[in-house]
KETIKOL-51691 format. One record per residue (C-alpha): residue in one letter; x, y negated, z negated. Coordinates in steps of 0.25 Angstrom, whole numbers, padded with zeros to 4 digits, always signed. Each point is the difference from the previous one (the first is absolute). Layout:
# residues N
AXYZ ...
This chain:
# residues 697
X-0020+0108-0041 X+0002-0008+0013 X+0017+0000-0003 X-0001+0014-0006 X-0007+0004+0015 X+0010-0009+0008 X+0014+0007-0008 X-0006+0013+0001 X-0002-0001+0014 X+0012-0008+0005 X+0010+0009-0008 X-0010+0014+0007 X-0002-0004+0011 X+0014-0006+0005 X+0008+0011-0005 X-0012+0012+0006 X+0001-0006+0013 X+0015+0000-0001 X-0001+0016-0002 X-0007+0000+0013 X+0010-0004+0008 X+0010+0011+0000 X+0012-0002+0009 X+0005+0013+0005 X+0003+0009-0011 X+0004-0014-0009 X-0009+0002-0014 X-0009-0012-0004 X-0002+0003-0016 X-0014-0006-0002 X-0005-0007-0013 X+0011+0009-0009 X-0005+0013+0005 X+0010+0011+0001 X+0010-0002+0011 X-0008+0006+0014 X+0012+0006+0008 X+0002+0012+0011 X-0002+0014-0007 X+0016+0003+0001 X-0004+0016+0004 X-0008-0006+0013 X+0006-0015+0003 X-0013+0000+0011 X-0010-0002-0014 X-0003-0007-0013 X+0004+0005-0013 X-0016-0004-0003 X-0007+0008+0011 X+0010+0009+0000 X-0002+0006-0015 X-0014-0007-0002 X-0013-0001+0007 X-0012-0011+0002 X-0004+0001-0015 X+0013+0002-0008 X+0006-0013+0008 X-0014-0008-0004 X+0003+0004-0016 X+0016-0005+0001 X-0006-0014+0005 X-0011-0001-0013 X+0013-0004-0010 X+0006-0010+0011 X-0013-0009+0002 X-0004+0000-0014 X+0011-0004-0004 X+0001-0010+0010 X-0016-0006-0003 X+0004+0001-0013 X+0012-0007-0002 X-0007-0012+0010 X-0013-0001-0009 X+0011-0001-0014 X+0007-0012+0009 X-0013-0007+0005 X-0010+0003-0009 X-0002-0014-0009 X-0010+0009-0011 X+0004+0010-0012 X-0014+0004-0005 X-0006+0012-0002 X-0006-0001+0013 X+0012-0005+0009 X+0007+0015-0005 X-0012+0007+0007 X+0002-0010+0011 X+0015+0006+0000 X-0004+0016-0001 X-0010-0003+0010 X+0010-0008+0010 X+0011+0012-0003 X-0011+0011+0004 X-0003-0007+0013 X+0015-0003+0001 X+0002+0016-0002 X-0011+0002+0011 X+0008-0012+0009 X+0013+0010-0002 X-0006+0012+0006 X-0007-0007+0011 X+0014-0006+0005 X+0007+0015-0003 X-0010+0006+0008 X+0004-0011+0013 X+0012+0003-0003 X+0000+0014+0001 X-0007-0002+0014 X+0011-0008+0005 X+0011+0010-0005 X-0007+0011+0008 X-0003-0008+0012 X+0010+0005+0013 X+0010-0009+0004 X-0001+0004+0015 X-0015-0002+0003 X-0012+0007+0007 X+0004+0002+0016 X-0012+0002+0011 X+0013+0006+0011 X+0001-0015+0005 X+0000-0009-0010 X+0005+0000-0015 X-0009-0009-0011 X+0009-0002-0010 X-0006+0003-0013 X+0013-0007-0009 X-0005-0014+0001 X-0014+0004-0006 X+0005-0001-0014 X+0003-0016+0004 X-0014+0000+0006 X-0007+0008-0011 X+0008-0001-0014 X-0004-0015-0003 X-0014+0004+0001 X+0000+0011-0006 X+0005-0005-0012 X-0009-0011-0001 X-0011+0009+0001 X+0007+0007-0011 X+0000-0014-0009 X-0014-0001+0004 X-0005+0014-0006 X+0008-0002-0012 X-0008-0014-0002 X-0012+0006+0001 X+0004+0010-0010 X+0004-0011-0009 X-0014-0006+0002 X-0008+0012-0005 X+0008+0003-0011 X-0001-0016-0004 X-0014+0003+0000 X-0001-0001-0016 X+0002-0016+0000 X-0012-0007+0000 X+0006-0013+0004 X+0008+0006+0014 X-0008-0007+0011 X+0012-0010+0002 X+0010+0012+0001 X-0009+0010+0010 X-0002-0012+0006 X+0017-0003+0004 X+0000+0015+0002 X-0011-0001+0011 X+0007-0011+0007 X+0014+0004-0002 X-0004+0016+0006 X-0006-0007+0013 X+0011-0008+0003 X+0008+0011-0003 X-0008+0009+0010 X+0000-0012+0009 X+0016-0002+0001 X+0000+0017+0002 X-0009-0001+0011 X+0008-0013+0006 X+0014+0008-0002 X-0005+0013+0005 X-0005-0006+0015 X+0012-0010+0002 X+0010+0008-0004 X-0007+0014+0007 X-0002-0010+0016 X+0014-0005-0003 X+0006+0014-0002 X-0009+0009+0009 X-0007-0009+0011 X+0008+0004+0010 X+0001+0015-0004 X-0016-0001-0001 X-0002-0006+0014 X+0011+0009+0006 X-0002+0015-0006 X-0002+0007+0012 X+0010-0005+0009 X+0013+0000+0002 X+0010-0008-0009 X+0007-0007+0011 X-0014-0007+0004 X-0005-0001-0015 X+0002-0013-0001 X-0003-0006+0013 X-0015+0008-0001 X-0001-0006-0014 X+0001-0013+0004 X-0008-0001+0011 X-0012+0006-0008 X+0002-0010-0011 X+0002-0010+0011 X-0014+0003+0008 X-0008+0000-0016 X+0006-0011-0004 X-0004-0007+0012 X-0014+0006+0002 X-0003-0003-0016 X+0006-0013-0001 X-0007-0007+0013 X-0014+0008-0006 X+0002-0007-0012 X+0005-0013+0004 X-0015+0000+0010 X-0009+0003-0010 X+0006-0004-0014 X-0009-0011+0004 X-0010+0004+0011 X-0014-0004-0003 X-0003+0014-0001 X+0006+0000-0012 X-0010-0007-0011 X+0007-0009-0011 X-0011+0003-0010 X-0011+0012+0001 X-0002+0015+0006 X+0006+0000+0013 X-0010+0001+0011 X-0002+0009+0011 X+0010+0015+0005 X+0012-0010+0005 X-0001-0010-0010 X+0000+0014-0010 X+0012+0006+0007 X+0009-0012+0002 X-0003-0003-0015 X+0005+0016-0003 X+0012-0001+0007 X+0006-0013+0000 X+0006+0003-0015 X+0006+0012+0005 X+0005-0007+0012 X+0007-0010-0007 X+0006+0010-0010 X+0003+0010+0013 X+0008-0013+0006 X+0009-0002-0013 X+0003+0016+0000 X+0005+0000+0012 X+0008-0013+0000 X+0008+0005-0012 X+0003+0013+0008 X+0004-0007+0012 X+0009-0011-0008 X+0004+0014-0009 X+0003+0006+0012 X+0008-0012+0008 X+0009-0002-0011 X+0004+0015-0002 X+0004+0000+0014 X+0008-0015-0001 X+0007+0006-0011 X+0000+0015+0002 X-0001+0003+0015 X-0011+0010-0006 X-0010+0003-0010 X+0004-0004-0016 X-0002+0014-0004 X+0007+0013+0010 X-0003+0011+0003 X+0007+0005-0010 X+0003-0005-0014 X+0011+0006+0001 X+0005-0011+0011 X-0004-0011-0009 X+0011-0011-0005 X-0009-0006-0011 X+0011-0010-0003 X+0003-0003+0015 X-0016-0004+0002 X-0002-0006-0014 X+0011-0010+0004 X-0005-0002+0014 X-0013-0003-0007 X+0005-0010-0009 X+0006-0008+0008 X-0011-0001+0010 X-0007-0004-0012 X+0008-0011-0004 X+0002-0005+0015 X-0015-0001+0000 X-0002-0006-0012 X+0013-0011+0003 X-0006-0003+0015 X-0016-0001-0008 X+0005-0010-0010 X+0011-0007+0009 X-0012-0003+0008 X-0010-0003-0009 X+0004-0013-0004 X+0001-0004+0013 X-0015+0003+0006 X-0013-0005-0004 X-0010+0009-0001 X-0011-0011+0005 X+0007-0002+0013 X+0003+0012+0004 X-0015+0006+0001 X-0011-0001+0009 X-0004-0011-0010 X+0007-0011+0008 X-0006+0004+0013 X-0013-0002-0004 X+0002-0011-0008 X+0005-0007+0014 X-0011+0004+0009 X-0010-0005-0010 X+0007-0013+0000 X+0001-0002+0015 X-0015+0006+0003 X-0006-0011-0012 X+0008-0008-0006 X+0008-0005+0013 X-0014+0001+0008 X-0005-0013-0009 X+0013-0008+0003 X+0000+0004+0014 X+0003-0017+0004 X+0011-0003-0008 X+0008+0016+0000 X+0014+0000+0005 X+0001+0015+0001 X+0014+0006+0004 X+0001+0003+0015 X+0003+0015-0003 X-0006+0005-0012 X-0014-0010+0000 X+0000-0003-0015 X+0001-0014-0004 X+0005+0000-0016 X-0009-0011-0003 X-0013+0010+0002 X+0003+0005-0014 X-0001-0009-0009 X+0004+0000-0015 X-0011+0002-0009 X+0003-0010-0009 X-0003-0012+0010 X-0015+0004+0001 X-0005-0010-0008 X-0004-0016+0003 X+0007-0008-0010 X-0005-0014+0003 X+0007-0010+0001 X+0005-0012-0011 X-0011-0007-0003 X-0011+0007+0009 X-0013+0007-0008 X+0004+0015-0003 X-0015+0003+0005 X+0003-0006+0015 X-0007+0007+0007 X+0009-0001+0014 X+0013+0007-0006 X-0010+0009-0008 X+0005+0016+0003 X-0005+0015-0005 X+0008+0005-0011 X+0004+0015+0007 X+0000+0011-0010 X+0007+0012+0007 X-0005+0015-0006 X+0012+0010-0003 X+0002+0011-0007 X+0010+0003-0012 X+0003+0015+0001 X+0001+0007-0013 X-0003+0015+0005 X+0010+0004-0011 X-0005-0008-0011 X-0007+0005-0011 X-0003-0010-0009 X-0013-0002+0002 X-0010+0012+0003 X-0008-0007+0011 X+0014+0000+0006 X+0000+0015+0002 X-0011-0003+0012 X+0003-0015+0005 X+0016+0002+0000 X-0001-0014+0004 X-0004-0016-0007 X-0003-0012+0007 X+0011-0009+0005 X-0002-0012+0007 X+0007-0012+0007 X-0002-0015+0000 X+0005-0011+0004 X+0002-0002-0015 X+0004+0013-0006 X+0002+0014+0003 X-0001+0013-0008 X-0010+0006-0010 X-0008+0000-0013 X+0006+0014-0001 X+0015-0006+0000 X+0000-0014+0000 X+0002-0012+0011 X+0011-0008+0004 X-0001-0012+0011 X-0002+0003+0014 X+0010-0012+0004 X+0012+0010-0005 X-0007+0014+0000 X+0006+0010+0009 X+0008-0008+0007 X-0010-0011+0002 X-0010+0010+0006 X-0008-0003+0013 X-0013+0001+0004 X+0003+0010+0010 X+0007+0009-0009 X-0012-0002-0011 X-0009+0005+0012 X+0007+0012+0004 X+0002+0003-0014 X-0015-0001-0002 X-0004+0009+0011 X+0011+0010-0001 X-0010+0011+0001 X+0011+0011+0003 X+0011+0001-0011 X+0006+0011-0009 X-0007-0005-0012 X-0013-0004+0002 X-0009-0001-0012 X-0011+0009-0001 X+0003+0005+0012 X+0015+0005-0002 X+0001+0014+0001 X+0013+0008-0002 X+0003+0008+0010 X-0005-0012+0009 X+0009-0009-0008 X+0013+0009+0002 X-0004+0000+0015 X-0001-0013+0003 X+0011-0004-0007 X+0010+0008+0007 X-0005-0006+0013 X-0001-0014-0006 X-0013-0003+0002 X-0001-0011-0008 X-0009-0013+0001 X+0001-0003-0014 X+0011-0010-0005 X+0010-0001-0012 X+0002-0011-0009 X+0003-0004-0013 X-0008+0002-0013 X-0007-0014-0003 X-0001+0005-0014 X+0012+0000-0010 X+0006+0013+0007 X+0004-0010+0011 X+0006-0011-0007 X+0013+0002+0011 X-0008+0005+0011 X-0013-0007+0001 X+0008-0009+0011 X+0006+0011+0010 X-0005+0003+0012 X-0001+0016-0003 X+0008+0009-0008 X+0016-0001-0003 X+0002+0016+0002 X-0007+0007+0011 X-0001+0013-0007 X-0008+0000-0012 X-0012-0007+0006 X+0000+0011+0010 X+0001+0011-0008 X-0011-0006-0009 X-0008-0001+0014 X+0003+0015+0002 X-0005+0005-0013 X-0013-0010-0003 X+0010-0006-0011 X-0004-0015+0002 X-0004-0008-0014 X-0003-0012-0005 X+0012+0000-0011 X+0012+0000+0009 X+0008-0013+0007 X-0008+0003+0013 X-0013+0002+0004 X-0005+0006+0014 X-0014-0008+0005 X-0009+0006+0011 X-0012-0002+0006 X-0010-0006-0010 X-0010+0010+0004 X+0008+0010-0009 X-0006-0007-0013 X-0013-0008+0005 X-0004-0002+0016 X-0008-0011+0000 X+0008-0011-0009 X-0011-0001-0010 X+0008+0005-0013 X+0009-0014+0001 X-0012-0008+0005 X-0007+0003-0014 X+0012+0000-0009 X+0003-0015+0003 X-0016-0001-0002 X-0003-0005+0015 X-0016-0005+0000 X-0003+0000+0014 X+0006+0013+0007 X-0004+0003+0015 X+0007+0014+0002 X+0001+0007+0013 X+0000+0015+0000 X+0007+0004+0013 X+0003+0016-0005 X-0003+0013+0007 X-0013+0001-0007 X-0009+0007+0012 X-0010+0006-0010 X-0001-0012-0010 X+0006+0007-0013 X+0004-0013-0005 X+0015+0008-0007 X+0007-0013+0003 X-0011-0010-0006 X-0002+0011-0012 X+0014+0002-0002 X+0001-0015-0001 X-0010-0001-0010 X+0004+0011-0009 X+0012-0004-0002 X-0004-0014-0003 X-0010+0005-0008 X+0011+0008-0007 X+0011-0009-0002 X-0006-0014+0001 X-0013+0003-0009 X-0007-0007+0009 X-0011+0006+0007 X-0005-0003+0015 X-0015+0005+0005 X-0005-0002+0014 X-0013-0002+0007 X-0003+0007+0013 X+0010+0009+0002 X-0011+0009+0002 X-0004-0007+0013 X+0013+0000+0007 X-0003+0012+0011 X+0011+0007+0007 X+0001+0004+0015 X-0003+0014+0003 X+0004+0005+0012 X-0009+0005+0010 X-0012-0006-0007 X-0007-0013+0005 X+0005-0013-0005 X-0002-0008-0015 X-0006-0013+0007 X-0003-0011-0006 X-0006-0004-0014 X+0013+0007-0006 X+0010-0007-0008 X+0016+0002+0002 X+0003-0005-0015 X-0004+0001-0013 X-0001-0009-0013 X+0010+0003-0012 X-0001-0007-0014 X+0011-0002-0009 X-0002+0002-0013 X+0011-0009-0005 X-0009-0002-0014 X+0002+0014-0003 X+0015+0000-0001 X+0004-0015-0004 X-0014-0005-0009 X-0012-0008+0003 X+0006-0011+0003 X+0006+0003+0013 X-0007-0001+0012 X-0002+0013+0009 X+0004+0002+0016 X-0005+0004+0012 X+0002+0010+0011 X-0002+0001+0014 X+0003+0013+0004 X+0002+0002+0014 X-0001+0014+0008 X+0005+0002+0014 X-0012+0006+0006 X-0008+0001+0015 X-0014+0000+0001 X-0002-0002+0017 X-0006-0016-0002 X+0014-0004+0002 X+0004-0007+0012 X+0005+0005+0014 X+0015+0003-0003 X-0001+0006-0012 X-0012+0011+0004 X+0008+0002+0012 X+0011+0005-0008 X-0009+0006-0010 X-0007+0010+0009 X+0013+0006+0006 X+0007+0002-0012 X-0010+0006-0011 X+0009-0003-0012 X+0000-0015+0002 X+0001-0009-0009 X+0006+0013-0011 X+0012+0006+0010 X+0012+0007-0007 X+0009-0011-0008 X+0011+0009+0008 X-0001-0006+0012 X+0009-0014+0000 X+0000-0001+0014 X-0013-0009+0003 X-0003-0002+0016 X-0006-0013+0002 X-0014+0002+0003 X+0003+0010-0013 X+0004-0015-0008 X-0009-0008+0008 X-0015+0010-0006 X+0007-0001-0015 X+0003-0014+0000 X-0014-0004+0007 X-0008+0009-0009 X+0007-0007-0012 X-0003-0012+0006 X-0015+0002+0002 X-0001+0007-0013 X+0003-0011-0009 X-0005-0011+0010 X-0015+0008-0002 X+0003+0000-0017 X+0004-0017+0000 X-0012-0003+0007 X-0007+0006-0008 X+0006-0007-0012 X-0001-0014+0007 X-0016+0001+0003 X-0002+0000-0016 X-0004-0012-0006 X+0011-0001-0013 X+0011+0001+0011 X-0005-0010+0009 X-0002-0011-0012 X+0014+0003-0004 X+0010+0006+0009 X+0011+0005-0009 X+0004+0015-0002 X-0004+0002-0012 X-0017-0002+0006 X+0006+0007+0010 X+0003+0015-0008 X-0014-0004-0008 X-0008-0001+0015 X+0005+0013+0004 X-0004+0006-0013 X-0013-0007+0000 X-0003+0008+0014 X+0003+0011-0005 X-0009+0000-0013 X-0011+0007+0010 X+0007+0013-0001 X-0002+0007-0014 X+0013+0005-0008 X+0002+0015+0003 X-0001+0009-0011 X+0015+0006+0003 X+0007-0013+0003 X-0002-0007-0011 
């Protein structure tokens, strides 16, 4: 039945599109219908509407499309039964009903002026309508005759499969009628829209300042609040201009893309034309002349896109690099300040970004692995592998994103694969691991990829996010690159939220676009001891982070996480006196590594750590506090940090966990035997006074 649909439909719809596009008196036959010419007593009619009406044209087009539907289903239909020659009067029926549908578009565009409607200033040429409207028309067409097929298929009690196709194939039908219908429709009558009113000469000029000043206004409106805390990642929106901005920013964005194609439309028209693609009058037309121009402004385009494509990479020509760099010099060349050599001119010292690869001690020859001098932590950077388009795996529909993640040994994912960090993308740094990690702002971003957002900020490159090759077996030739060969099909891929898992690169943003707080790698290498610090915008304490976290542990790991004294943890409410003292900032987590790997394992602990401020703190840090209410939960949005701003984070941090230690050192088991391990079980032992809450675990 699937080849039967996909003949039926090539052979139809090619050769009824072809009918639409009449050429000034030159007949298209369509499908083997009867030759469609002038009426040679009146060379100003058809022969169809001239001697037929609506009705009688609709009955010539039954014999054409089922004849058509027919001869398809006799060529693709693999069954001969009983049942598949009530499969075949059933396709011819609704191949009959296909005919008429396409004879009655056909009889509108035969009837439809050639000079177009005039308003005594402006003429709106009515001729390039058929472009506009006959391709989806006629989809429309196939769709009715589908749904015909459907009902009189009815009788087989085994058609969920087909109904099924024939749901999917009529929305994507209805979803390339719609597509064709607004592209085509800006491209042919933007100007002639904006400009009806006025006169010719200043059409175009009026056009494109209009499309100029809503490009700018809805482009700049988007590119604030796409991701403005006003705007919630998960949950209702909250408040009349949290409401608003969420209502319009969609529109915005798809307001902004209307009316850079009208401009781009627009602007070429007048490169090539000196005026508007369609005249005044159709008459004036020189179809040939302007569907030659066309063309070759096509193929220079497409020579000078991929001429050039080779030769830029898409990583370094983003705002990518510029971050990377800043976050470099600020900390990475801050903790070297002794021995930089930075360049008189631009400041940057290459040595502030080292490789990846050469974080690790490797003790000398002979000296004890366990030497405690040359001993280093083993950093394990969080990323995201994008895979918006992937549908694979059903959860994928809602992440559009796995974990990836960047050692000094390895880099990539259990999704895809690994491949060693010493040759990985061109030997990747630290700093580029730590950009890519918190690339907030990209095309693609996980679960928080939009569309329209997407298309938006990939045609300002907005991109924080990084290319490289797939460590898995897709990028056997490519693992090694520094970024993509050819510029233009990651772009395009950006543009359209088409980023997998299954091609030869991958694109990685912030790690936050899977799992915030790292946890998710932490348990799948089964880490005991875990001392996490939650750092988020969480000013009401919903805990999405932490719960996302867990869930998806939960899900894909089996392994299941309950905590103790989360329920303690207060937030600060504004104009309401302060916590005090006597209340936590962390919480106790067990890891139930039994559950998932068998008695015989041995289960983990965490300390959960939230940023918090109850008014015991010291000087600095209340100072601070009380002048700016949503300390220590400001908007993730603001990367510009003053330094009293850095100085109240860092000393509340500071105090925070100098408060939770000592605590941990005044117990007995720790003291006896100072080791981490006695240290995780003293800070669980403290916290036994507080009972599990009911909803945490």
């Amino acid at each position: 039945m699937v080849s039967a649909f996909l003949l039926t439909h090539f052979f139809a719809s090619d050769l009824v599109g072809l009918s639409l596009l009449d050429c000034k008196g030159i007949p298209v036959t369509l499908a083997g219908w009867f030759s469609i010419c002038r009426d040679h007593s009146d060379p100003n009619t058809y022969w169809l509407t001239a001697r037929h009406g609506v009705l009688a044209t609709m009955a010539f087009g039954t014999v054409p499309g089922a004849l058509v539907y027919a001869i398809g289903w006799l060529i693709g239909s693999p069954r001969r039964d009983r049942l598949s020659w009530l499969d075949l009067l059933a396709w011819t029926i609704s191949g009959a009903v296909y005919g008429a549908l396409a004879a009655a578009v056909l009889y509108l565009y035969l009837i439809t002026p050639d000079q177009g409607l005039k308003d005594g200033k402006l003429t709106i040429p009515l001729y390039p309508l058929h472009l506009v409207l006959g391709i989806p028309l006629i989809l429309i067409c196939q769709i009715v005759s589908e749904m015909i097929f459907v009902g009189l298929g009815s009788y087989e009690r085994e058609a969920d499969p087909d109904r099924e196709w024939f749901g999917r194939s009529a929305g994507w039908l209805f979803a390339a009628a719609i597509g064709w219908f607004v592209g085509t429709f800006l491209v042919f009558f933007g100007a002639v829209l904006v400009a009806f009113g006025f006169d010719p000469a200043t059409a175009v000029p009026k056009m494109q300042q209009y499309a100029s000043v809503i490009a700018a206004v809805t482009g700049l409106f988007t590119a604030v609040f796409s991701k403005s805390s006003l705007i919630p990642v998960e949950g209702p929106t909250k408040g009349v201009s949290s409401y608003v901005i969420s209502l319009i920013l969609p529109v915005a964005a798809v307001l902004f893309v209307i009316a850079l194609v009208v401009i781009l439309s627009t602007g070429l028209d007048q490169a090539l034309f000196h005026a508007r693609l369609i005249p005044d009058r159709i008459q004036d037309l020189d179809w040939f002349g302007r569907l030659k121009a066309l063309v070759w402004a096509l193929i220079a385009a497409l020579i000078l896109l991929l001429g050039a494509s080779p030769f830029v990479n898409i990583n370094w020509f983003s705002l990518h690099a510029l971050y990377r760099n800043r976050l470099t010099r600020a900390f990475l060349g801050a903790s070297r300040s002794e021995s930089r050599r930075p360049d008189p001119f631009t400041e940057f010292d290459p040595k502030d970004n080292p490789q990846m690869a050469s974080f690790w001690y490797r003790p000398a020859h002979g000296a004890p692995a366990t030497d405690p001098n040359g001993w280093r932590p083993l950093h394990v950077i969080n990323i995201a592998l994008n895979i918006v388009s992937s549908k694979a795996n059903l959860a994928w529909q809602e992440r559009k994103a796995a974990a990836f993640t960047v050692t000094p040994f390895h880099s990539g994912s259990s999704l895809v694969g690994y491949r060693s960090t010493a040759t990985y993308g061109g030997r990747i740094t630290l700093g580029t691991a730590m950009a890519i990690s918190g690339a907030a702002a990209s095309p693609n971003m996980g679960y928080h990829s939009s569309p329209a957002v997407t298309f938006l900020m990939t045609m300002f490159n907005v991109r924080l996010g990084w290319w490289l090759g797939n460590p898995g077996d897709k990028g056997e030739r490519t693992f090694d690159k520094l970024g993509p060969t050819y510029a233009i099909q990651p772009l395009i891929q950006e543009a359209f939220g088409l980023t997998t898992a299954d091609k030869k690169y991958v694109y990685l943003s912030d790690g936050g676009h899977f799992e915030n707080l790292g946890l998710y790698e932490m348990v799948r290498r089964r880490c005991r001891f875990i001392l996490m610090s939650d750092a988020g915008c969480d000013p009401e304490y919903k805990f999405a982070d932490l719960a996302d976290a867990v869930r998806k542990i939960s899900i894909d790991l089996g392994v299941p996480i309950r905590f103790r004294g989360l329920e303690d943890l207060k937030p600060r409410v504004p104009d309401q006196p302060d916590i005090g003292q006597g209340q936590p900032y962390h919480a106790i987590g067990e890891i139930d590594y039994q559950t998932a790997d068998g008695p015989d394992s041995r289960n983990g602990i965490i300390v959960y750590v939230k940023a918090g401020y109850h008014g015991c703190e010291s000087a600095g840090v209340r100072g601070y506090a009380k002048a700016n209410p949503d300390f220590p939960h400001q908007t993730t949005t603001d990367q510009w940090f003053t330094e009293s701003q850095f100085e109240s984070y860092r000393a509340l941090g500071f105090e925070i966990m100098d408060g939770i230690l000592n605590a941990a050192f005044a117990d007995a088991s720790y003291a006896t035997n100072r080791n981490l391990e006695n240290l995780f079980v003293a800070l669980k032992e403290v916290s036994q006074k507080t009972p599990y809450c009911a909803l945490c675990g």
